[in-house]
N, C-alpha and C positions, 0 to 999 in steps of 0.2 A: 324600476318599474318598466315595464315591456307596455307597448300599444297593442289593444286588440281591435283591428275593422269588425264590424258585425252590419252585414247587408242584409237590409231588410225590407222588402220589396223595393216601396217610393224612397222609402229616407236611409239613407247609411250615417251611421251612429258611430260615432269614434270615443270609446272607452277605456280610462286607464285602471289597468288592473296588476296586481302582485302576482309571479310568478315564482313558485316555492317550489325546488328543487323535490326529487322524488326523496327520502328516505332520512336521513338525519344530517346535517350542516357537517363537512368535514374542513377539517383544518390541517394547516399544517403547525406538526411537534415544535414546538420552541426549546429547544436544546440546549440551544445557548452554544461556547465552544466545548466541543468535547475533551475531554482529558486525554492526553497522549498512549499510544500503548507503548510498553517499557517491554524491549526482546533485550536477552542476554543473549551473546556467541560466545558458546565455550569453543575454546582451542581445545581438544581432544590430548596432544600430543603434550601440552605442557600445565593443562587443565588450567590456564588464565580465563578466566569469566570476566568480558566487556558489558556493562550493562550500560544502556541508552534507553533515552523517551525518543519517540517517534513519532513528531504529528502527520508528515508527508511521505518524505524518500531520503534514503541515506545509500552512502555510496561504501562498498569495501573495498579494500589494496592497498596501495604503495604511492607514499609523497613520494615526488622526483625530487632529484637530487637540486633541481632549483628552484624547488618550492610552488610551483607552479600547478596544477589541477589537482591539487589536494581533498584529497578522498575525508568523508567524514572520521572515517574510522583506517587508521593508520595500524598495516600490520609487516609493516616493517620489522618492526622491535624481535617477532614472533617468526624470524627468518622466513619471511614469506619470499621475499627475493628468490632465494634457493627452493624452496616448493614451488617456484612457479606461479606466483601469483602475480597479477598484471598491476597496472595503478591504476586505473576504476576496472576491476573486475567487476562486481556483481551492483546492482541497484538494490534495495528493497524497498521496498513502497507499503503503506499502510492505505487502503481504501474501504469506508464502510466497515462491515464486520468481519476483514479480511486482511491476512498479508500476503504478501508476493515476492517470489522474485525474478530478477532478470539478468541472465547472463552479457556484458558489456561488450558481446564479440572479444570475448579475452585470449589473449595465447593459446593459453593451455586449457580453456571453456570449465564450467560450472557446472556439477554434479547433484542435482537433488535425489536425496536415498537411492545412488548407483546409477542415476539415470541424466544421461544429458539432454541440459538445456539446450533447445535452439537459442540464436543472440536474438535480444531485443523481441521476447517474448517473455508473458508475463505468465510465471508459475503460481499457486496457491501452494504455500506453506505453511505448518501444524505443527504444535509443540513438539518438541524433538526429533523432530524432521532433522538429516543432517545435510548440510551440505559441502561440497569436496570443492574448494577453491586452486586450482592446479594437482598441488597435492596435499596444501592444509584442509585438513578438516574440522569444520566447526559445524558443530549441534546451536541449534536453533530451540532459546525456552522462551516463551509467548508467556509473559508474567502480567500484565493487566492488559483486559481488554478494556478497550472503553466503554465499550455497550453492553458490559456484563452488568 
């Protein structure tokens, strides 16, 4: 309830009255938590497909040798060392109706379809999008969105 003055010559009148928004009550969506999206990175070179849920950010590269700043996704196994890949090269990130990524300021830097990333800039990426982690290449399949 809002107060309305209303002056009125001698006497001023103090009235409470409803004030009703112009056009229809909006709300906001109860969504609840959303479901994670699930990206696969195929390795090109040895066609190994890593498939992961994604609720936030995942990291790719190389455990160090003493286990220390450990990347979500470990591409050690997939000779990543020898291509050149750093131990947090790239971020992805999941936001809204959208993925991204970000190159880590890596060695040898972060290639989406031929093109380099600045570091610590956030890309939009799309099914099959590939991208060149030194010199591994992995394809990017966007298999559930959440908000489809």
């Amino acid at each position: 309830m809002n107060t309305l003055i209303r002056k009125t010559g001698k006497l001023t009148d103090t009235h409470q009255i409803a004030v009703q928004p112009m056009g229809p009550a909006r709300s906001e969506p109860k969504l609840g938590r959303l479901r994670p999206w699930r990206i696969a990175f195929v390795l090109k070179a040895s066609g190994v497909r890593i498939v992961t849920d994604v609720m936030e950010t995942l990291i790719l590269g190389r455990i160090s040798p003493d286990g220390g700043d450990t990347p979500v996704i470990d591409l050690r196994p997939f000779d990543a060392e020898d291509a050149g890949v750093s131990r947090k090269h790239v971020l992805i990130k999941v936001e809204g109706d959208g993925v991204y990524a970000s190159d880590l300021q890596s060695a040898n830097g972060t290639f989406l379809n031929g093109i380099r990333l600045d570091p610590h800039t956030f890309y939009p990426v799309f099914h099959h999008d590939e991208l060149l982690l030194g010199l591994l290449q992995v394809e990017l399949e966007l298999l559930i969105d959440p908000l489809s």
